[in-house]
C-alpha positions in Angstrom: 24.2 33.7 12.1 23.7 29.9 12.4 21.9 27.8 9.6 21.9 25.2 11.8 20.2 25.4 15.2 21.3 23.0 17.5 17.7 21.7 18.1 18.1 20.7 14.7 21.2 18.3 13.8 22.7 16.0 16.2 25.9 16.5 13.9 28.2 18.8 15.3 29.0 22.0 12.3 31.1 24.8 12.6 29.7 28.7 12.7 28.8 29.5 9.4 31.4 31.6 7.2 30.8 34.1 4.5 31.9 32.5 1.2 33.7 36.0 -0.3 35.9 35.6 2.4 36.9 32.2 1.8 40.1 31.6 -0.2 40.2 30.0 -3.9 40.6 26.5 -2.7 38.4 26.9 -0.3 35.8 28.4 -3.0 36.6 25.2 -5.2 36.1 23.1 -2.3 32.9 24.8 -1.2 31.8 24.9 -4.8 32.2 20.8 -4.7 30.2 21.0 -1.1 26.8 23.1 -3.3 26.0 19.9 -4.5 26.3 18.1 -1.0 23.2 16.5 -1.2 23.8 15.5 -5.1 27.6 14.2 -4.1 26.0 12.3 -1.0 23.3 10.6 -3.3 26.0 9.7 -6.2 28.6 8.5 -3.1 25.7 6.1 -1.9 24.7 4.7 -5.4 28.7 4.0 -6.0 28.7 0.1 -4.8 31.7 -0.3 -2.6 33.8 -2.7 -5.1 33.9 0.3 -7.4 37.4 1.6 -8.8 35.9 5.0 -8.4 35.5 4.5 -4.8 39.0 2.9 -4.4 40.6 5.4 -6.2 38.9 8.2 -3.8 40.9 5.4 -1.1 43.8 6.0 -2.5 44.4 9.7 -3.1 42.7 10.1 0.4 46.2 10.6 1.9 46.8 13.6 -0.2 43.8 15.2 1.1 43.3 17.8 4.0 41.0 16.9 7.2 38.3 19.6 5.7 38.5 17.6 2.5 38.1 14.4 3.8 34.9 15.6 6.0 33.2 17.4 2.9 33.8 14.3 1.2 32.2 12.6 4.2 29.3 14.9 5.0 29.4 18.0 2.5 28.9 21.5 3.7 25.8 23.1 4.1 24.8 26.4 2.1 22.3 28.9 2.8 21.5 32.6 1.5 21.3 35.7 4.2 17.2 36.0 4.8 18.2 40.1 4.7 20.4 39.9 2.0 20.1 37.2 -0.8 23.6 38.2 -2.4 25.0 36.6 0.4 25.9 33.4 0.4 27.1 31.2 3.6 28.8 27.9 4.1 28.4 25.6 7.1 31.1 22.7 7.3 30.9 19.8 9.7 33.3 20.5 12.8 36.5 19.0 12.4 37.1 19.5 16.4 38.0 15.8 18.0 35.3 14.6 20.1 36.1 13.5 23.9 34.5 11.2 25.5 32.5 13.4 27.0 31.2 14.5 23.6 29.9 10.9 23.2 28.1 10.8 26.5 26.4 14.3 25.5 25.6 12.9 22.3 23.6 10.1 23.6 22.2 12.2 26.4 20.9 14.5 23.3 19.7 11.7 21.6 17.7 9.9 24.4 16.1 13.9 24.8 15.1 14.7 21.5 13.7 10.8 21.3 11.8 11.9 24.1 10.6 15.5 22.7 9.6 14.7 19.6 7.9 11.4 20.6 9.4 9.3 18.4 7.9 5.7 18.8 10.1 3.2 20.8 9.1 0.0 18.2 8.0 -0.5 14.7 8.6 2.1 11.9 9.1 5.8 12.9 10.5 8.3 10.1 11.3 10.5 13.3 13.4 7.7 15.3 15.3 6.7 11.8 16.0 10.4 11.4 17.5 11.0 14.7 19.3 8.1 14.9 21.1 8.7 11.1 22.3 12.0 12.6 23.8 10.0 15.6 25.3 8.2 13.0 26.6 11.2 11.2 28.2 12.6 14.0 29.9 9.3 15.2 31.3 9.2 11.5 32.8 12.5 11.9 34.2 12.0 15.4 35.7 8.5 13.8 36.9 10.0 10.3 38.7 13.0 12.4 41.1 10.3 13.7 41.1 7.9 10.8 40.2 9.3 7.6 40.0 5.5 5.9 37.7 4.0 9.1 35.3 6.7 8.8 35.3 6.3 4.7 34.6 2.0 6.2 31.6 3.3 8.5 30.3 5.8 5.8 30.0 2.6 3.2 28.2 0.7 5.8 25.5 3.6 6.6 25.1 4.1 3.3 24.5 -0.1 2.6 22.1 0.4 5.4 20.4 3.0 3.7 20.0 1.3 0.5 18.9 -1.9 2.2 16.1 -0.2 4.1 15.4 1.9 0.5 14.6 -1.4 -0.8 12.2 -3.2 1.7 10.8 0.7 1.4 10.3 0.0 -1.5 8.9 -3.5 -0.9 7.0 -2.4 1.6 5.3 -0.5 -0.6 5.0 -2.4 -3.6 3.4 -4.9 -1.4 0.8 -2.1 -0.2 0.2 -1.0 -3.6 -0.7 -4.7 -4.3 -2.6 -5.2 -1.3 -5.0 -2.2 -2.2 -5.4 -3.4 -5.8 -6.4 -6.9 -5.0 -8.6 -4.7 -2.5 -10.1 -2.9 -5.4 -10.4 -6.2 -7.4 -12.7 -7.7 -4.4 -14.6 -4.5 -4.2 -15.3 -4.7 -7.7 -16.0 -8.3 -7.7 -18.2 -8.0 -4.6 -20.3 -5.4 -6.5 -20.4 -7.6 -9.3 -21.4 -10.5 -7.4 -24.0 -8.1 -5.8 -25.6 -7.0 -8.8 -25.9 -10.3 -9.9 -27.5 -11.1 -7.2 -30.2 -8.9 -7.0 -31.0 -10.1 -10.9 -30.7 -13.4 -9.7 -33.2 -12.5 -6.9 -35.2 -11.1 -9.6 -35.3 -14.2 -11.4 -36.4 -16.3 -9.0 -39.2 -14.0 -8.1 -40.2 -14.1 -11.3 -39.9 -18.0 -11.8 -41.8 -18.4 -8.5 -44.8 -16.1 -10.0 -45.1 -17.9 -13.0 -44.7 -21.2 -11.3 -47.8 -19.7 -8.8 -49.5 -18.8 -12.1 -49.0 -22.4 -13.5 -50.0 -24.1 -10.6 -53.2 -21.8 -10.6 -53.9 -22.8 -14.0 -53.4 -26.2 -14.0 -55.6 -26.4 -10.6 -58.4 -24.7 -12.5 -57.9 -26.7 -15.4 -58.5 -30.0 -13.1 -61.3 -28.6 -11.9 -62.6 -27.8 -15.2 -61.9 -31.2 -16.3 -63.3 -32.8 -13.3 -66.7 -31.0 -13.6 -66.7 -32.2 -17.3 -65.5 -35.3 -16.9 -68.5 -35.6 -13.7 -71.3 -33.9 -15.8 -70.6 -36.4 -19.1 -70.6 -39.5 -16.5 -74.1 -38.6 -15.4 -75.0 -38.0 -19.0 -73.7 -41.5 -20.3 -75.4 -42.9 -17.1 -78.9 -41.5 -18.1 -78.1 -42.9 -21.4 -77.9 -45.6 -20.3 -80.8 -46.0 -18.0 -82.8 -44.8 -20.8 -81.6 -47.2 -23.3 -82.0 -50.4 -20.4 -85.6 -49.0 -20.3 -86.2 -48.7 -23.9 -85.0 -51.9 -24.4 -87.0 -53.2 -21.5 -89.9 -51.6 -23.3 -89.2 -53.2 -26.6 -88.7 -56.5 -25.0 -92.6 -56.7 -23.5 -93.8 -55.3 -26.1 -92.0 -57.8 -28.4 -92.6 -60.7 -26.3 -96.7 -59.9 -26.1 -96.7 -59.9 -30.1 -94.9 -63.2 -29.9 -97.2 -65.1 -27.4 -100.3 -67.0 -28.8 -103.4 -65.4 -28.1 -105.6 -68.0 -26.4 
């Protein structure tokens, strides 16, 4: 049985063992290795100034080489798919690696960069995931032949980690950001929109009832013109009238006044 396949790890495990065969100390160590992934997170949120960590420094020499490598990379459990009552540890090979490991290594790296198509620039989860296995596996080959050099290269991968964690995490804070201030234009464009259309509105309207004034006051002038036209010929004929009436009056006052030879 293998709960690895080889296509899947670039880090190089042992053959999975049957835990019920495994010894007590083995079981307590194993037991530790359950929580690999818990043990893994809690060793990279341990800053590396802590006494925790330099205390793990300095009992490191009483340790065995399997300890050492749980510590680094903890085992790997997995149930039987035919029988869930058994349970099976995988550790991380504590075989040296020659040189011609290395050159395999990168070989397998370049080919499974090339299968899965991971991207040659910018962000690619499946180049960063490859390449932290690569990692891995150098740790282990480094921490076989010096347990406190591989503990060194296992606090710098893990200050890598938590760097790129945190422009993750600025990365997408700043996204989040972008696509609120997105929203906030969006909903200020519509606003603006609406407004407008009423504005739009308003103007049509002002324009009708300025075309409705001008009409008015055009007929009005009109109105006032005819008026104005009709009373002039009326105070003209008045006037005519009264120069002949008073022409009238005049003769006839002016033959009254004569002496009648």
């Amino acid at each position: 049985m293998s709960i690895i396949p080889p296509s899947a790890s670039l880090v190089r495990f042992d053959n999975p063992t049957l835990i019920s065969a495994q010894t007590d100390r083995d079981r307590k160590g194993i037991g530790g290795g359950m929580g690999g992934k818990q043990n893994e997170q809690q060793m990279m949120d341990i800053p590396g100034s802590s006494p925790q960590l330099q205390r793990k420094q300095q009992t490191m020499k009483d340790l065995s080489l399997e300890e050492i490598l749980d510590k680094i990379l903890p085992p790997r459990m997995t149930k039987d798919p035919n029988n869930s009552d058994l349970l099976y540890c995988q550790r991380i090979s504590s075989t040296p690696a020659t040189r011609l490991d290395v050159i395999n290594l990168q070989e397998q790296l370049d080919m499974r960069l090339q299968q899965r198509q991971a991207r040659e620039t910018g962000i690619c989860p499946v180049r960063r995931e490859l390449f932290s296995q690569c990692f891995d596996e150098l740790i282990r080959q480094v921490a076989i032949n010096c347990a406190e050099r591989g503990l060194l290269l296992l606090r710098v991968r893990d200050e890598l980690q938590m760097t790129l964690r945190a422009y993750q995490t600025l990365y997408e804070s700043s996204v989040a950001f972008g696509m609120r201030k997105a929203l906030m234009a969006e909903q200020g464009k519509a606003e603006l929109e609406r407004k407008l259309i009423q504005l739009d509105e308003d103007k049509r309207e002002l324009e009708r009832q300025l075309k409705d004034t001008k009409a008015n006051a055009e007929a009005t002038e009109k109105k006032l013109t005819e008026q104005r036209q009709v009373e002039e010929r009326k105070h003209m004929e008045e006037i005519n009238f009264l120069k002949k009436t008073n022409q009238q009056l005049k003769a006839q006052l002016e033959g009254l006044i004569a002496p009648k030879k």
